[in-house]
C-alpha positions in Angstrom: -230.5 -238.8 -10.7 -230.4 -239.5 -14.5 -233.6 -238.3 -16.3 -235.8 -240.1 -18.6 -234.9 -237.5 -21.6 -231.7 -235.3 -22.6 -232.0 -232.4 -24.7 -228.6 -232.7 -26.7 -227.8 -229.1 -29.2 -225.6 -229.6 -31.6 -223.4 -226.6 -32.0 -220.4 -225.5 -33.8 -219.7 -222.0 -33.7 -222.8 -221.6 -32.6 -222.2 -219.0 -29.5 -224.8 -216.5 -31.4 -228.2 -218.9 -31.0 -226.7 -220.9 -27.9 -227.1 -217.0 -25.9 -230.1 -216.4 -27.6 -232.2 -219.9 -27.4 -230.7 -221.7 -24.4 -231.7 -219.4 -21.3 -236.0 -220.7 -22.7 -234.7 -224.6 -23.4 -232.7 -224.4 -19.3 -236.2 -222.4 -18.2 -239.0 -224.9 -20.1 -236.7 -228.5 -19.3 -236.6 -228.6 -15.8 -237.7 -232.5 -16.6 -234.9 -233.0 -19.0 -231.0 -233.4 -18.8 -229.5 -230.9 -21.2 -226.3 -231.4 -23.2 -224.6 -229.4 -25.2 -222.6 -231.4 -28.1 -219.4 -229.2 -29.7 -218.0 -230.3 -33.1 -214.8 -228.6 -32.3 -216.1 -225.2 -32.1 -213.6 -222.1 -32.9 -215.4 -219.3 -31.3 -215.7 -219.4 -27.6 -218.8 -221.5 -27.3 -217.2 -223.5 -24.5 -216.5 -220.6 -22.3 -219.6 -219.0 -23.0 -221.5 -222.3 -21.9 -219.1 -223.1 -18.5 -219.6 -219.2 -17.0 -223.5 -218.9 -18.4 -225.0 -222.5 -18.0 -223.3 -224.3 -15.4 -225.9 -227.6 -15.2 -225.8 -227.8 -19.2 -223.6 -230.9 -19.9 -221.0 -229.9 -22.9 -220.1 -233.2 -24.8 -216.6 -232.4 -27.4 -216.3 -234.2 -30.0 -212.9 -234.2 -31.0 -214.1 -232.4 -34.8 -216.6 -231.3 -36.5 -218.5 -234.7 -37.8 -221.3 -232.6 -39.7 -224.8 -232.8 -38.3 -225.2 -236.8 -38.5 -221.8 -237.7 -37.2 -221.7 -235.2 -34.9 -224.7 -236.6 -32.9 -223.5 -240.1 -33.5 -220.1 -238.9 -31.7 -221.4 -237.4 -29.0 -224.7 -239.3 -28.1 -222.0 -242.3 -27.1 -222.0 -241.3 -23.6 -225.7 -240.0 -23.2 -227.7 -242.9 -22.1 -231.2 -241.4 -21.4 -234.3 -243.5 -22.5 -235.2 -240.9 -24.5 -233.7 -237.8 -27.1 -234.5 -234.4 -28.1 -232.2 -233.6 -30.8 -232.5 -230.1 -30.8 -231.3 -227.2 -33.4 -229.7 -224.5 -31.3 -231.9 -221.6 -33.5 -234.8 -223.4 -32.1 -237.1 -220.9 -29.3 -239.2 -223.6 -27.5 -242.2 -223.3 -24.8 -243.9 -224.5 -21.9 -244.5 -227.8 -21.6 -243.1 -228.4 -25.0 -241.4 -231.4 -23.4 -244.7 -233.1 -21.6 -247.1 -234.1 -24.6 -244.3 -236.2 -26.3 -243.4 -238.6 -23.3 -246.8 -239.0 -22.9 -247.2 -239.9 -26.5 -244.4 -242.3 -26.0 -245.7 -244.2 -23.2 -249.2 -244.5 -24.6 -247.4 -246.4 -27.3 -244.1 -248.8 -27.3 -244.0 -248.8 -31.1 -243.6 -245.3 -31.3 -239.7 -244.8 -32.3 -239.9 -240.7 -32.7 -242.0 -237.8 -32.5 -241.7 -234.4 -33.5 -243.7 -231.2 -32.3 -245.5 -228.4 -34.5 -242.9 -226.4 -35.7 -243.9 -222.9 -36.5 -241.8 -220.0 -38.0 -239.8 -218.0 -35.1 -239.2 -214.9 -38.2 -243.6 -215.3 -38.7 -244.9 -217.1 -35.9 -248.6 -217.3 -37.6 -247.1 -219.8 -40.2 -245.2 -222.8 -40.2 -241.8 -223.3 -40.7 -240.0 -225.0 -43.9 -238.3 -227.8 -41.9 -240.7 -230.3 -40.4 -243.9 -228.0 -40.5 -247.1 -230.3 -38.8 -244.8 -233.6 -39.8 -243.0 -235.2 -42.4 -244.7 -237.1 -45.8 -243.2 -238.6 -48.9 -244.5 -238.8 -52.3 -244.1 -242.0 -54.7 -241.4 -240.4 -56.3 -239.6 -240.2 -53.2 -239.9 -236.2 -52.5 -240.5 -234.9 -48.7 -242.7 -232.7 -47.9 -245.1 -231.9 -44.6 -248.3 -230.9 -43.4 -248.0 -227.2 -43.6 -245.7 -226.9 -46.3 -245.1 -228.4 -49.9 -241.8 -227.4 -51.3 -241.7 -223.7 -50.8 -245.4 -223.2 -50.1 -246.2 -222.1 -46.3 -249.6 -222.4 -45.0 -250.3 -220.2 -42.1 -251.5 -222.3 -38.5 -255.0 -221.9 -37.8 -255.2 -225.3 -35.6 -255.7 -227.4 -38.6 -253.0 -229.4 -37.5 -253.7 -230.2 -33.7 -254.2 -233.3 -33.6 -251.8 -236.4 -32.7 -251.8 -238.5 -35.6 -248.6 -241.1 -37.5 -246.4 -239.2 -39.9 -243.7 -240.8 -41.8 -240.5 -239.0 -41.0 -239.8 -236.5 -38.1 -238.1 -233.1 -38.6 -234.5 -233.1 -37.6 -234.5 -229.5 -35.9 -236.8 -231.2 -33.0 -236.5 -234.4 -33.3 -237.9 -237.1 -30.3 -236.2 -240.7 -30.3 -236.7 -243.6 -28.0 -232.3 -243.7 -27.4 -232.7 -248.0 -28.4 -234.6 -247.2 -31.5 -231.8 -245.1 -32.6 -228.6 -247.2 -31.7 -230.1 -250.3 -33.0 -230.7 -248.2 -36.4 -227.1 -247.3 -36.0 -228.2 -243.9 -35.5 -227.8 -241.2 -38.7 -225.9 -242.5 -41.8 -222.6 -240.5 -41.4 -222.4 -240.1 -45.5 -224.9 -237.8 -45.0 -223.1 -235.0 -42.9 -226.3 -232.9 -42.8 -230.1 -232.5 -44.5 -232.4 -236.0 -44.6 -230.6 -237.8 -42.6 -233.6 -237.7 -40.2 -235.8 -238.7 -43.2 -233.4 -241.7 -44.0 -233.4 -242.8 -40.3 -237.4 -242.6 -40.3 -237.5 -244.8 -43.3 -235.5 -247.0 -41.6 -237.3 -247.5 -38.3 -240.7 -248.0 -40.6 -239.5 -250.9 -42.2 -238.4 -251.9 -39.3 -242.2 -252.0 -38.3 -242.1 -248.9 -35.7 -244.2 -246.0 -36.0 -243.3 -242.3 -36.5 -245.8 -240.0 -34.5 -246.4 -236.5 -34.4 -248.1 -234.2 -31.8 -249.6 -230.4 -32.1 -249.8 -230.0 -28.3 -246.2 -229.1 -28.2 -244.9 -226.4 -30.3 -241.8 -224.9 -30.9 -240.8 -222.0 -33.2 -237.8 -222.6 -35.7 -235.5 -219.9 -37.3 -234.1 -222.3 -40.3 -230.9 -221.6 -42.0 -229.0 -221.4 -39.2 -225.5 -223.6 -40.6 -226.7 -223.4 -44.2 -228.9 -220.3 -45.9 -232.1 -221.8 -47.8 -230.5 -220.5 -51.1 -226.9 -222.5 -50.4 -225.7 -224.5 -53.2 -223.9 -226.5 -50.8 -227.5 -227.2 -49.6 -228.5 -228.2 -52.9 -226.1 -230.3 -53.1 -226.4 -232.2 -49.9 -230.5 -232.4 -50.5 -230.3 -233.8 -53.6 -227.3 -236.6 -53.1 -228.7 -237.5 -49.9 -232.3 -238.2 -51.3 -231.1 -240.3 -53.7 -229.0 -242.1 -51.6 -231.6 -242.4 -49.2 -234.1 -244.1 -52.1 -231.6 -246.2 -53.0 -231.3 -247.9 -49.7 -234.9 -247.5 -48.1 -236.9 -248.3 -51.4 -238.5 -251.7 -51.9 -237.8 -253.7 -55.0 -240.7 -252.8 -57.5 -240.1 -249.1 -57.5 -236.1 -249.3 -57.0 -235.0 -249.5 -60.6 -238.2 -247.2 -62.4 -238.0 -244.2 -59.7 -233.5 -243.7 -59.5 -233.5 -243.4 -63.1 -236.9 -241.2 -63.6 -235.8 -239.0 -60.5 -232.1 -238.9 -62.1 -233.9 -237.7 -65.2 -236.1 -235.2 -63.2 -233.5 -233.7 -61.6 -231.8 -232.7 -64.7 -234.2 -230.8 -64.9 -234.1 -229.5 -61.7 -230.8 -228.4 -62.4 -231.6 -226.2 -65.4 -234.4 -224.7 -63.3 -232.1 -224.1 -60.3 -229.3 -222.4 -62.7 -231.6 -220.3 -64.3 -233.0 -219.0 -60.8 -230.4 -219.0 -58.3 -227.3 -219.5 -60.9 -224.4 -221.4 -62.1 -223.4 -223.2 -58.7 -226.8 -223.9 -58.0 -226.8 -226.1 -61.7 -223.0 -227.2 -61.0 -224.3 -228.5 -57.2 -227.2 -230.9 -59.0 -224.2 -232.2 -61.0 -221.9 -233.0 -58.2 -224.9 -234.4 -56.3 -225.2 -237.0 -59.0 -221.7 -238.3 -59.1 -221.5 -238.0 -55.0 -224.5 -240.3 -55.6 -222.4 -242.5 -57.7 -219.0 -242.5 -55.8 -221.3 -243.8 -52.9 -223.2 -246.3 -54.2 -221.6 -249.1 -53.4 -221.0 -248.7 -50.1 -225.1 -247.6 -49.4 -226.5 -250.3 -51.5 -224.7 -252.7 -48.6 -226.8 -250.7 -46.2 -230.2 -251.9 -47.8 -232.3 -253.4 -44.8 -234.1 -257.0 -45.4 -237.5 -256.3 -45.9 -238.6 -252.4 -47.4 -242.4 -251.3 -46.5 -243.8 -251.4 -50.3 -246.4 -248.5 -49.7 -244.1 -246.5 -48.2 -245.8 -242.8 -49.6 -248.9 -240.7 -48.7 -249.4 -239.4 -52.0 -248.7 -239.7 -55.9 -246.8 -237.2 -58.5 -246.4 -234.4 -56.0 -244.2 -232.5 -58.0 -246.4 -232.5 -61.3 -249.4 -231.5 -59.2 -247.9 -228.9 -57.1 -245.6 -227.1 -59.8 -247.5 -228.2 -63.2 -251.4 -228.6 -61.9 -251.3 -225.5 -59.4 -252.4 -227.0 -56.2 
């Protein structure tokens, strides 16, 4: 009998964190189908999976698709009510699973929920991706309870309570399975990093609500495809965010904010060059003209109606890196 949730992985090469991660996600989801999604893995993921985990489902796609795609591809078949998108370098716990269906059924409007997500390397703090949940500025910059830009802040049950959030973090990341095929699911152009945020932007101005809970935690590793310092990451993070603006923003900011966060992210790009080096500066350049060479084709994606307050706070960037706090 079909469950109400499926755990779907993404992996690709992954054979590492699937050995180390997937005997605790089998153990803690005995109220869960679990599927494993391959984007044409080279290593021998598949094996590994058929002799070790015989009740895991394995989904191939037929290549890799990048993160976005490649759940597109192979969440076709998986027809659960519910989905935990889950990062294979994720360690998660008992009843991990429970609190967010019952989150879910308290409220219909509810489109996705993520858990507290703790570091697995320093399991006192919180991890970079997702932290207590997901936030935006007015200037269009992510950040969560927990953790602003690189800044940590260790978990001492501030954050355990149950309370709306604006986007959910990707590496565990609760959807009602409607909510995300009538979004289309992740915008493809993406291939990886925001495309969570985007979809989240999308669902609230589609009037749903994005929910997070701190009775379930998991414990993240982070890095896993791309290391924190990649230039490819740079790359992706800053093309994607403006290409998520660009479709998710409402009218009166739409103009002002793509050509003061262009402006800003020159400078970004001289920071990033002097820190991390050349390719980091070269990456904030190609992110621009990827942003360009795709901007016809997102402006078309531009929903009817954008929520006008659409941030939880103002000039995070200037606070955080100018004022100190």
């Amino acid at each position: 009998m079909q469950k109400k949730l499926a755990v779907a992985i993404l992996n690709w090469n992954g054979k590492n964190w699937l050995e180390k991660f997937l005997p605790g996600v089998v153990q803690y989801s005995q109220n869960a189908d679990i599927y494993v999604i391959d984007n044409l893995s080279t290593d021998d993921s598949l094996s590994f999976l058929s002799t070790n985990f015989p009740t895991v489902k394995i989904i191939k796609n037929d290549k890799n698709y990048g993160f976005a795609g490649g759940y597109n591809e192979g969440l076709k078949s998986v027809t659960n009510e519910f989905y935990c998108l889950l990062n294979s370098d994720v360690e998660v716990t008992e009843n991990w699973i429970e609190p967010v269906l019952e989150l879910f059924e308290k409220d219909a409007s509810i489109s996705a929920i993520q858990p507290k997500v703790l570091s697995y390397s320093n399991k006192k703090y919180f991890e970079f991706a997702g932290a207590a949940g997901g936030l935006i500025d007015n200037l269009g910059y992510p950040y969560c309870r927990g953790r602003i830009f690189d800044h940590l802040e260790e978990d001492k049950g501030q954050y355990d309570d149950e309370t709306e959030i604006f986007w959910a973090s990707g590496c565990s990341f609760f959807i009602r399975s409607k909510d995300f095929w009538d979004q289309q699911g992740f915008d493809e152009c993406f291939f990886a990093h925001q495309e969570e945020i985007d979809l989240c932007w999308r669902l609230i101005n589609a009037g749903k609500k994005i929910f997070y809970t701190g009775k379930s935690t998991v414990y993240h590793v982070g890095g896993g495809t791309l290391n924190k310092q990649s230039a490819q990451k740079t790359y992706l993070n800053i093309r994607n965010n403006l290409s998520m603006m660009l479709k998710n923003l409402p009218f009166p900011q739409l103009i002002w904010l793509i050509f003061f966060r262009l402006c800003l992210d020159g400078v970004a790009g001289i920071y990033f060059g002097l820190k991390n080096g050349f390719p980091h500066l070269w990456a904030v350049l190609r992110a621009h003209f990827g942003f360009y060479g795709q901007f016809r084709g997102t402006w078309k994606l531009r929903q009817e109606h954008q929520k006008v307050e659409f941030y939880q706070s103002k000039w995070l960037i200037f606070k955080h890196f100018l004022g100190g706090k």
